[in-house]
C-alpha positions in Angstrom: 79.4 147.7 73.9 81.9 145.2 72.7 84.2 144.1 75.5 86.8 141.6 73.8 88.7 141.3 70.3 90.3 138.9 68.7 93.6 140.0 70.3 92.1 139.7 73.6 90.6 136.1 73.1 93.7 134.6 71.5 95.9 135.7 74.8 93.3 134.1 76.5 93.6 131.1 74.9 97.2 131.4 75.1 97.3 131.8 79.0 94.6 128.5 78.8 97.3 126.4 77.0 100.0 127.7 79.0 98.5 126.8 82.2 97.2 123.8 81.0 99.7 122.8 79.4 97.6 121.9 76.3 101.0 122.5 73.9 98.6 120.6 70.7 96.2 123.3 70.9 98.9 125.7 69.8 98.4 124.3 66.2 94.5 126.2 66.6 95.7 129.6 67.1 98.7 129.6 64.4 97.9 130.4 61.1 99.7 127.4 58.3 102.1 130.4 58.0 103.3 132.1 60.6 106.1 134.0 62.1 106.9 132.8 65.6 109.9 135.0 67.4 110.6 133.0 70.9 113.5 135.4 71.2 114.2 138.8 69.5 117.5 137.9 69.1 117.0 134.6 67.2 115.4 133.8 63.6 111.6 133.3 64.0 110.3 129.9 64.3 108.0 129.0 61.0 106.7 125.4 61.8 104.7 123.7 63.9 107.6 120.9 65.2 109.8 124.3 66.2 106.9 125.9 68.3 106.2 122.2 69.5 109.9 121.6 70.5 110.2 125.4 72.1 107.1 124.8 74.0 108.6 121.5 75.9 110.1 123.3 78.8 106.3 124.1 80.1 105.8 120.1 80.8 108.2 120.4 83.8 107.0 124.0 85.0 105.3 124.1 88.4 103.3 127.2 87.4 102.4 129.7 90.5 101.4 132.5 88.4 100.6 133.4 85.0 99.2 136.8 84.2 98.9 138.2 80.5 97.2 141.8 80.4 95.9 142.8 77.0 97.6 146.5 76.3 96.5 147.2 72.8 93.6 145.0 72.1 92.3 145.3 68.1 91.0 142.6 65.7 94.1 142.3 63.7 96.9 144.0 65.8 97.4 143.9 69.6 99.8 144.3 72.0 100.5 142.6 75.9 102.3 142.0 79.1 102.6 139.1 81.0 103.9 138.1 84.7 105.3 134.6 85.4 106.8 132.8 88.3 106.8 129.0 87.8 109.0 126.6 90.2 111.6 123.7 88.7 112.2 120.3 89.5 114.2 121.5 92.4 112.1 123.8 94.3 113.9 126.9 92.7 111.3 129.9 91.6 111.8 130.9 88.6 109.7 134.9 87.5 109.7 136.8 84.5 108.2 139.3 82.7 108.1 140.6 79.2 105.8 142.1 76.3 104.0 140.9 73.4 103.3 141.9 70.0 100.8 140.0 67.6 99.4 139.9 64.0 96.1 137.7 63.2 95.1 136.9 60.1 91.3 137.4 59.2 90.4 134.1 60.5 91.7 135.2 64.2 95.3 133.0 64.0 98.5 134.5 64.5 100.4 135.6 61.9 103.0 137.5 63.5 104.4 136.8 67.5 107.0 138.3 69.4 108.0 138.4 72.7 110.4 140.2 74.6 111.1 139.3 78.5 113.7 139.8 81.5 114.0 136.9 83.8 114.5 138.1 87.8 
């Protein structure tokens, strides 16, 4: 019985950047071209210096917890949550959480993110 996917391991791997704040390793689970939406409301990021440049703010986050639950879990298409609460330079916590949508190409890279979140 097969217990992960591709979905499944690439959240992993995105949780283990997150938390370690490995921001290079990005470039492994992004396909050359890619769709990238940080925000719904904003165009999608296509390159690897805007990921790299959105990514920045995790250098300063004091990370407390970081959850990312696999919803819909298939080898091309997939679906998540995730539960954050990180504290800033000034002792202020910071929590959010928000939903996922993804698209990997054959190879297991992401063709296609989104992510839609509410900050508390």
């Amino acid at each position: 019985m097969k217990t992960s996917s591709r979905v499944s391991e690439w959240f992993e791997e995105l949780r283990r950047i997150w938390l370690e704040k490995d921001i290079n390793s990005l470039q492994n689970i992004l396909a050359k071209e890619f769709y990238y939406y940080e925000d719904p409301y904003e165009k999608p990021l296509q390159s690897w210096l805007e990921v790299e440049e959105a990514w920045q703010e995790v250098y300063t986050q004091n990370i407390k917890r970081l959850e990312i639950h696999v919803l819909i879990g298939g080898e091309t298409k997939g679906s998540g949550s995730y539960d954050f609460a990180y504290e800033d330079s000034s002792g202020v916590l910071h929590e959010s959480k928000g939903a996922y949508y993804l698209r990997l190409d054959s190879e297991g890279k992401a063709i296609e993110f989104r992510q839609w979140w509410t900050a508390k």
